[in-house]
mmCIF file of the N, C-alpha and C atoms, coordinates in Angstrom:
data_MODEL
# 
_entry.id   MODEL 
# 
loop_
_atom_site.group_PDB 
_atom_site.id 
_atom_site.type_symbol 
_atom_site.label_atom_id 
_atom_site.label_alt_id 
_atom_site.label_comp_id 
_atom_site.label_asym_id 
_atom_site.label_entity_id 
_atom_site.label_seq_id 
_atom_site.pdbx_PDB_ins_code 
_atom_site.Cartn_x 
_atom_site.Cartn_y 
_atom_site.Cartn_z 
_atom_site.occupancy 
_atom_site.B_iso_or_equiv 
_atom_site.pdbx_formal_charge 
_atom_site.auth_seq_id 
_atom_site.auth_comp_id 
_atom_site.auth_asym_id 
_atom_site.auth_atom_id 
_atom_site.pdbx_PDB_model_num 
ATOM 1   N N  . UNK A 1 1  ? 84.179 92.535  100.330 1.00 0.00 ? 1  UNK A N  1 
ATOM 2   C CA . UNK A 1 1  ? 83.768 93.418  99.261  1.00 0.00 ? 1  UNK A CA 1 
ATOM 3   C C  . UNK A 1 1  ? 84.888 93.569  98.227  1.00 0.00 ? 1  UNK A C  1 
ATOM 4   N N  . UNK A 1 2  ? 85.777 93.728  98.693  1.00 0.00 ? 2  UNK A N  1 
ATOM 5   C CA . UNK A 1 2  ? 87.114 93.912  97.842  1.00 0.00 ? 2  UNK A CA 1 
ATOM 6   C C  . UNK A 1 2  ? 87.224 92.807  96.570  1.00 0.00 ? 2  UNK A C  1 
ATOM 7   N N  . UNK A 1 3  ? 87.106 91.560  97.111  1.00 0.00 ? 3  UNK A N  1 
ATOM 8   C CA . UNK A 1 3  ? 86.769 90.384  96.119  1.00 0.00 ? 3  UNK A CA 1 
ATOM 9   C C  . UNK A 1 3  ? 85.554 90.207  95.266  1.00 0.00 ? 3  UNK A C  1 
ATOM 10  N N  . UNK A 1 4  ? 84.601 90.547  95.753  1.00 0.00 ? 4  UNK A N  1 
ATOM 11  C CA . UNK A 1 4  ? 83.710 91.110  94.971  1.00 0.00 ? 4  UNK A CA 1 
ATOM 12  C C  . UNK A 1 4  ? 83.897 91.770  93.651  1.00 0.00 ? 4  UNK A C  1 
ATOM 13  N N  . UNK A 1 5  ? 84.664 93.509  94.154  1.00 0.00 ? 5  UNK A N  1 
ATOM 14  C CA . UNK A 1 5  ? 84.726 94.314  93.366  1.00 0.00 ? 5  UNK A CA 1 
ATOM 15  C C  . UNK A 1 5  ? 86.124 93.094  91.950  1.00 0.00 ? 5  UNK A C  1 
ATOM 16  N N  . UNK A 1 6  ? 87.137 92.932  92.593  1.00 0.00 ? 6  UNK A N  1 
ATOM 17  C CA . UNK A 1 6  ? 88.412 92.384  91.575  1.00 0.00 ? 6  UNK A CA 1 
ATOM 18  C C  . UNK A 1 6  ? 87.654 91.023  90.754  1.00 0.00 ? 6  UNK A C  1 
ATOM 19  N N  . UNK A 1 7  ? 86.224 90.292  91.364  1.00 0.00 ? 7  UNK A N  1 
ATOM 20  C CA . UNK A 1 7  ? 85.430 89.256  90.802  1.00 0.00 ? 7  UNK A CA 1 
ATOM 21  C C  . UNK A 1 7  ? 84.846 90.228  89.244  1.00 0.00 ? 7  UNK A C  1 
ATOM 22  N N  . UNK A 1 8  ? 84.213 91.180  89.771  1.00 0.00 ? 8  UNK A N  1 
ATOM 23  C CA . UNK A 1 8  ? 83.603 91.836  88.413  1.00 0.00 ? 8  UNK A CA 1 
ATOM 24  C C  . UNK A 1 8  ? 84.519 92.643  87.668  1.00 0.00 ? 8  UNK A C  1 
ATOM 25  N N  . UNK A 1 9  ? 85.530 93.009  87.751  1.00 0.00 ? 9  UNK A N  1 
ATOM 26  C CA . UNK A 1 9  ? 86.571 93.784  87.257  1.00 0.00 ? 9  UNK A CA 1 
ATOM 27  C C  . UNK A 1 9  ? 86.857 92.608  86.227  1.00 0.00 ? 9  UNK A C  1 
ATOM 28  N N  . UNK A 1 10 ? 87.149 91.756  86.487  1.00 0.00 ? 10 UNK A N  1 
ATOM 29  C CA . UNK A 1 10 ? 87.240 90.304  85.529  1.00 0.00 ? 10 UNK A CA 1 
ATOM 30  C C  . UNK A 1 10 ? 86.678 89.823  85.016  1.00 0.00 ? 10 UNK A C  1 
ATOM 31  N N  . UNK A 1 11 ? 85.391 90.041  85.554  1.00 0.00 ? 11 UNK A N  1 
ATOM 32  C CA . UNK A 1 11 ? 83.671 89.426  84.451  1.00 0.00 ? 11 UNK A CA 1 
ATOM 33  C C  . UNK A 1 11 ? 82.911 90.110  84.014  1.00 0.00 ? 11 UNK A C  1 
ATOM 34  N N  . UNK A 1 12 ? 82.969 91.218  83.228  1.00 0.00 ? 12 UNK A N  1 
ATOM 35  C CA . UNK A 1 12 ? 82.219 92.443  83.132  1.00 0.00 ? 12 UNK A CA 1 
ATOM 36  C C  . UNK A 1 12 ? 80.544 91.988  82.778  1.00 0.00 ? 12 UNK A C  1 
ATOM 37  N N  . UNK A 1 13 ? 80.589 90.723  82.433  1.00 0.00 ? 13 UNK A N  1 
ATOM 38  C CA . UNK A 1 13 ? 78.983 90.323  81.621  1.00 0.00 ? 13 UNK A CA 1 
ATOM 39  C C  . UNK A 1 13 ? 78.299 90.069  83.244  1.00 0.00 ? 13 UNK A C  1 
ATOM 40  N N  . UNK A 1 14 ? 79.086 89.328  84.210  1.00 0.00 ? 14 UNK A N  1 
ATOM 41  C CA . UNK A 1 14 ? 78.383 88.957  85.336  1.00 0.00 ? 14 UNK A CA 1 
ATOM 42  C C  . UNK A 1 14 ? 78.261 90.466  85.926  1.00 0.00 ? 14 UNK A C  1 
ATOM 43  N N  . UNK A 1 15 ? 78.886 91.716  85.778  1.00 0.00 ? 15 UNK A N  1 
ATOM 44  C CA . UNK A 1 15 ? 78.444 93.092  86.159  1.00 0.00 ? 15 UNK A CA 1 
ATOM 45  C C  . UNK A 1 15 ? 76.998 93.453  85.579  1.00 0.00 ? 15 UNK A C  1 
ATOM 46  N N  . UNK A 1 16 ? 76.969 93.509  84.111  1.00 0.00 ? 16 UNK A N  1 
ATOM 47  C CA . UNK A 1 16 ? 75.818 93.709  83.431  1.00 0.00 ? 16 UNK A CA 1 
ATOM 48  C C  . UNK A 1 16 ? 74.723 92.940  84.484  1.00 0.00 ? 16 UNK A C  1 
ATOM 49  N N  . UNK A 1 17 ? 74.740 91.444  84.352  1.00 0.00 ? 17 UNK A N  1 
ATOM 50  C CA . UNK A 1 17 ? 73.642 90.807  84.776  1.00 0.00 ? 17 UNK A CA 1 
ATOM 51  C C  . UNK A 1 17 ? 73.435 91.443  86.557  1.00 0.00 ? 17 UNK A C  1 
ATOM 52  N N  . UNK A 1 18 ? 74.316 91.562  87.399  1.00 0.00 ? 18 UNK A N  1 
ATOM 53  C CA . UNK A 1 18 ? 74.163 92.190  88.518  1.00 0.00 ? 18 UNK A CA 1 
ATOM 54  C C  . UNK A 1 18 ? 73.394 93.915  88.256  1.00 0.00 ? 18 UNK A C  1 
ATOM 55  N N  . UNK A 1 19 ? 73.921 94.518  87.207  1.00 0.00 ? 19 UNK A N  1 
ATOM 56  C CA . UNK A 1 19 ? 73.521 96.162  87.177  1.00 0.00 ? 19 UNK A CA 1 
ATOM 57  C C  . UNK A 1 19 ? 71.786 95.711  86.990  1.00 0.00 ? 19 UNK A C  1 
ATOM 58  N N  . UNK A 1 20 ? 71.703 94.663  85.658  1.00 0.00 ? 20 UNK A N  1 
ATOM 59  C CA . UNK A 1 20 ? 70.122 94.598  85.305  1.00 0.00 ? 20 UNK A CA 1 
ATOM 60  C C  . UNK A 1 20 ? 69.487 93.393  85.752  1.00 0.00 ? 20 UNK A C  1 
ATOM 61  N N  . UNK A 1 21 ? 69.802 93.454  87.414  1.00 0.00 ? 21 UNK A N  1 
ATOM 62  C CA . UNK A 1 21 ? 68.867 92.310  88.500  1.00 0.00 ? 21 UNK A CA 1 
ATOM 63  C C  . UNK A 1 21 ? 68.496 91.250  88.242  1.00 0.00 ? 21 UNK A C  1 
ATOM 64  N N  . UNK A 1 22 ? 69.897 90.887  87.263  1.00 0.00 ? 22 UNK A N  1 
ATOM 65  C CA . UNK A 1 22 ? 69.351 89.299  86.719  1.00 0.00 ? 22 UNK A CA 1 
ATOM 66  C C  . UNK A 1 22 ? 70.375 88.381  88.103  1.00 0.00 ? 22 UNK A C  1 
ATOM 67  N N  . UNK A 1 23 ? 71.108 89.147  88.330  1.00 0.00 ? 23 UNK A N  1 
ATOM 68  C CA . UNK A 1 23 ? 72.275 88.083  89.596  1.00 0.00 ? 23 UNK A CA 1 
ATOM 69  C C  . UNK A 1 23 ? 72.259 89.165  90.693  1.00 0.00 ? 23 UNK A C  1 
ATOM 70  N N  . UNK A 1 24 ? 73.204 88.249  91.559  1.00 0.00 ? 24 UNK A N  1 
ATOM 71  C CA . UNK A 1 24 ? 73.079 89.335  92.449  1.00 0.00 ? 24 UNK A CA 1 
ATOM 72  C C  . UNK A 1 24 ? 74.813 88.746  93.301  1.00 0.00 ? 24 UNK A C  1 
ATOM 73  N N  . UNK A 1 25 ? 75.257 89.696  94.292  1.00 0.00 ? 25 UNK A N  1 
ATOM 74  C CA . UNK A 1 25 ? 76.192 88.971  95.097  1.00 0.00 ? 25 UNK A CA 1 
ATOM 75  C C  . UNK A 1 25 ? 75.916 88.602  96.245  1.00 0.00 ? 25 UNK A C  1 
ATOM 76  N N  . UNK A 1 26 ? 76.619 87.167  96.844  1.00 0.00 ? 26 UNK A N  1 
ATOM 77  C CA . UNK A 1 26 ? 76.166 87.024  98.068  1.00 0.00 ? 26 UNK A CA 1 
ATOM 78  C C  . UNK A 1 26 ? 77.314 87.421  98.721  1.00 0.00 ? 26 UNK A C  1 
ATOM 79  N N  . UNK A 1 27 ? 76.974 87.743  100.197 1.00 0.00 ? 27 UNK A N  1 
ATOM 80  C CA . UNK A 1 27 ? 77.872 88.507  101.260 1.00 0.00 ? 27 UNK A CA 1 
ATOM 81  C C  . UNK A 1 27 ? 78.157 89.940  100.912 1.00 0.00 ? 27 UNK A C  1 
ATOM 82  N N  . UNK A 1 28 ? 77.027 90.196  100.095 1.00 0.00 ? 28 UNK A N  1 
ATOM 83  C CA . UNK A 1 28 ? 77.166 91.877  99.882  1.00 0.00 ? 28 UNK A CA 1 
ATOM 84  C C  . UNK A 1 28 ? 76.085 92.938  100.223 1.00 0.00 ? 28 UNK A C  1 
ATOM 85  N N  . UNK A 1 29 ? 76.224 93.346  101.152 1.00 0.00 ? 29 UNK A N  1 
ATOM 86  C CA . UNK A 1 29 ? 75.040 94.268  101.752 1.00 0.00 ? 29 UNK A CA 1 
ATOM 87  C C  . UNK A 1 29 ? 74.620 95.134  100.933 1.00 0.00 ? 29 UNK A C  1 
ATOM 88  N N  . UNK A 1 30 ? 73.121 95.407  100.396 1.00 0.00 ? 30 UNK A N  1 
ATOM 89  C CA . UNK A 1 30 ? 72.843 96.275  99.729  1.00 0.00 ? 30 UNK A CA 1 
ATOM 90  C C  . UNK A 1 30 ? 73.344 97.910  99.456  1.00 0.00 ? 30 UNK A C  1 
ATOM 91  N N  . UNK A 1 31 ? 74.006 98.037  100.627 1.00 0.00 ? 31 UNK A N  1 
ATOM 92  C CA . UNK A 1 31 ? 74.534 99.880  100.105 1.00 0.00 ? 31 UNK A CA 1 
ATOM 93  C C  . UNK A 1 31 ? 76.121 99.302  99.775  1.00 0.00 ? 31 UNK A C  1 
ATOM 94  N N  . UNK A 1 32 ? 76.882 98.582  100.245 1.00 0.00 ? 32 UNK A N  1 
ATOM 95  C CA . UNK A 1 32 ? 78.069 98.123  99.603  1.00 0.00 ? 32 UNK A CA 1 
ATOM 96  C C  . UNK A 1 32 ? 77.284 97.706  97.919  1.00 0.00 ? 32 UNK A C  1 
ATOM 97  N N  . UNK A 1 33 ? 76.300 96.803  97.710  1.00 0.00 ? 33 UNK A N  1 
ATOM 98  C CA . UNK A 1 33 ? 76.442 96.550  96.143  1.00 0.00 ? 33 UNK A CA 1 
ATOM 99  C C  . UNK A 1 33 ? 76.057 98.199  95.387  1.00 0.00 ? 33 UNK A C  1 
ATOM 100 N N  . UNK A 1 34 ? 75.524 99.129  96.293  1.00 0.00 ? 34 UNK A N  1 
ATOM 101 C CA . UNK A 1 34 ? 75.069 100.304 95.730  1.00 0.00 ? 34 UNK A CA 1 
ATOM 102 C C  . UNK A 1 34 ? 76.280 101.000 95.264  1.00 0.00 ? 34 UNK A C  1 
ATOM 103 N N  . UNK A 1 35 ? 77.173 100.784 96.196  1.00 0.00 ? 35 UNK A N  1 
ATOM 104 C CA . UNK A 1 35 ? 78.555 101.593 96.089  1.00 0.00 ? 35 UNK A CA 1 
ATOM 105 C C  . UNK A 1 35 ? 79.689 100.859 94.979  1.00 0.00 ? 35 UNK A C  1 
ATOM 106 N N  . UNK A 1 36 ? 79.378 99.470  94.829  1.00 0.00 ? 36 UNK A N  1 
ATOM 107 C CA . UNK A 1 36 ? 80.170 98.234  93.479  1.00 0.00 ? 36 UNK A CA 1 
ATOM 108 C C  . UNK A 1 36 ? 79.788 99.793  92.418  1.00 0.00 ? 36 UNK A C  1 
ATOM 109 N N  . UNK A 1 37 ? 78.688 99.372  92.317  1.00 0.00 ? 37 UNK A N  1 
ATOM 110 C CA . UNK A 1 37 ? 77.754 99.867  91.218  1.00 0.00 ? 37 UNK A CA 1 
ATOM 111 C C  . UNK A 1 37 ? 78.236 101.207 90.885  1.00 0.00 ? 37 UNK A C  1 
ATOM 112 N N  . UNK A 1 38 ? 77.795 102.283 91.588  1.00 0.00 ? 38 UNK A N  1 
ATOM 113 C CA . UNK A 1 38 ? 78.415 103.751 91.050  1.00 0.00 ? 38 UNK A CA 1 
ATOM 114 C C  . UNK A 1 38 ? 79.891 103.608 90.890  1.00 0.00 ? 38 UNK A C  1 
ATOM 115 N N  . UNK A 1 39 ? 80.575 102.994 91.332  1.00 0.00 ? 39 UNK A N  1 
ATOM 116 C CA . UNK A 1 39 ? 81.922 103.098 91.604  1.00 0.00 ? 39 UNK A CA 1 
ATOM 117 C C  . UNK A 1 39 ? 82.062 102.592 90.089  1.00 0.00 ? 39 UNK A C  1 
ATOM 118 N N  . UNK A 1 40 ? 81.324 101.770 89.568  1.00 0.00 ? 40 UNK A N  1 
ATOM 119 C CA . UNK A 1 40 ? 81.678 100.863 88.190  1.00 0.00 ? 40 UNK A CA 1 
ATOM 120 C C  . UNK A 1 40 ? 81.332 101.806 87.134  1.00 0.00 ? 40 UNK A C  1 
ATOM 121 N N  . UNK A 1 41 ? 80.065 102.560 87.262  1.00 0.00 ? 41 UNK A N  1 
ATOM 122 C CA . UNK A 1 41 ? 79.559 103.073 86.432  1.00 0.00 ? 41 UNK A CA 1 
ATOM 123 C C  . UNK A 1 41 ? 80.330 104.451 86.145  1.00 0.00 ? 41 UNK A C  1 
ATOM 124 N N  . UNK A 1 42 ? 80.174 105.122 86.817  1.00 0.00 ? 42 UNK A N  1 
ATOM 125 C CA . UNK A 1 42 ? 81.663 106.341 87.295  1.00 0.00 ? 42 UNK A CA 1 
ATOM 126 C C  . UNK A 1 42 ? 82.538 106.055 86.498  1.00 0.00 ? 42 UNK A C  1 
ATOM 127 N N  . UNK A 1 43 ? 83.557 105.318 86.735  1.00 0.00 ? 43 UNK A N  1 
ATOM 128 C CA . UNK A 1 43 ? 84.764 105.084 85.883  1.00 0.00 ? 43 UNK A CA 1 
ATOM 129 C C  . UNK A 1 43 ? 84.188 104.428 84.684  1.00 0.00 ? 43 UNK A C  1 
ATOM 130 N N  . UNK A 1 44 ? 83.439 103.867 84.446  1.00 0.00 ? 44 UNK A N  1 
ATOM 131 C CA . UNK A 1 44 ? 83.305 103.599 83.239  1.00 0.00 ? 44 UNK A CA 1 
ATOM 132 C C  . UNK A 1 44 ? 82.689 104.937 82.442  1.00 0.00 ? 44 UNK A C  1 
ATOM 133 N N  . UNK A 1 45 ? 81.944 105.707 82.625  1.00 0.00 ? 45 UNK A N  1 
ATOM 134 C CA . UNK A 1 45 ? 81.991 107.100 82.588  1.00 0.00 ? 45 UNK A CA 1 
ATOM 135 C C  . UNK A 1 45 ? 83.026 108.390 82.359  1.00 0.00 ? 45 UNK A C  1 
ATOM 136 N N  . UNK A 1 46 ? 83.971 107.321 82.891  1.00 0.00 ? 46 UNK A N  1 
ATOM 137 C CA . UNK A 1 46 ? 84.994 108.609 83.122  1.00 0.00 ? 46 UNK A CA 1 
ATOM 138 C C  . UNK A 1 46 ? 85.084 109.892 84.133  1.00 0.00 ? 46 UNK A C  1 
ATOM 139 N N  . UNK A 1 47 ? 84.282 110.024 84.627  1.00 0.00 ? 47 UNK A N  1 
ATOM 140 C CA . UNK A 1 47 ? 83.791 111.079 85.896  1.00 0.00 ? 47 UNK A CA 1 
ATOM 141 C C  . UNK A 1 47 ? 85.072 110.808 87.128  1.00 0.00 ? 47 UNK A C  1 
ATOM 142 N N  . UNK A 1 48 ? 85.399 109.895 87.246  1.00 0.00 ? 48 UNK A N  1 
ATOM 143 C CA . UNK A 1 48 ? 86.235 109.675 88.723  1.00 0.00 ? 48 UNK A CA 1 
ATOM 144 C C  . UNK A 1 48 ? 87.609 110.527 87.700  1.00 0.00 ? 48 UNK A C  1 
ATOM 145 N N  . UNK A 1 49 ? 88.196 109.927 87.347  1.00 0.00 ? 49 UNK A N  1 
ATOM 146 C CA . UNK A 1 49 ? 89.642 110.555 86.438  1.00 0.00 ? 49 UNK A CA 1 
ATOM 147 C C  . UNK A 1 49 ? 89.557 111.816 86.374  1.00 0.00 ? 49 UNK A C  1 
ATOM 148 N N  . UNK A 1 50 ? 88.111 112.245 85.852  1.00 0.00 ? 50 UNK A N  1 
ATOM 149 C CA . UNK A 1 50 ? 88.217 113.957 85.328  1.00 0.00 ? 50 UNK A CA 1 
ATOM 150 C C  . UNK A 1 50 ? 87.719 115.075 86.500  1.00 0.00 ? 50 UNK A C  1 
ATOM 151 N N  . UNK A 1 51 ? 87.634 113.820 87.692  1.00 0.00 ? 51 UNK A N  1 
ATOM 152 C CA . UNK A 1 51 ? 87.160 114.547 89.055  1.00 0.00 ? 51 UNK A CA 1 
ATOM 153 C C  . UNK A 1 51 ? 88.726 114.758 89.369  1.00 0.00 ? 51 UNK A C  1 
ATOM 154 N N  . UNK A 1 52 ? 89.595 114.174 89.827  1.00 0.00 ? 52 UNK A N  1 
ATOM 155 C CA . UNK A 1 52 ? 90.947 114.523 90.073  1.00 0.00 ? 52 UNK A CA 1 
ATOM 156 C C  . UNK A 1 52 ? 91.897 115.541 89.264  1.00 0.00 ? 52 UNK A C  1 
ATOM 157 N N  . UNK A 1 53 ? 91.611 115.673 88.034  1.00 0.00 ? 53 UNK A N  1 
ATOM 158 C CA . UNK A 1 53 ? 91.885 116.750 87.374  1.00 0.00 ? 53 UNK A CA 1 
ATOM 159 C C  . UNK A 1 53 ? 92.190 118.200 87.837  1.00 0.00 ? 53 UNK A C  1 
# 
């Protein structure tokens, strides 16, 4: 999963196409890609940073 996550940290367009079910990852169990996902969206949000606050 970890490679996963540092794979899309680097390809943000292959994130898009994963967020809108055009790709998908293999070796990634659906509640791990659930957790890619908020985890991406969150910080891109800003919510994780202003949660530690």
């Amino acid at each position: 999963m970890q490679e996963a996550v540092y794979y899309l940290s680097k390809n943000p367009e292959v994130f898009e196409k994963i967020k809108n079910g055009k790709a998908s990852l293999l070796g990634v169990t659906p509640k791990e890609l659930k957790a890619i996902l908020n985890s991406f969206l969150l910080t891109s949000a800003g919510e994780i940073k202003d949660y530690w606050r």
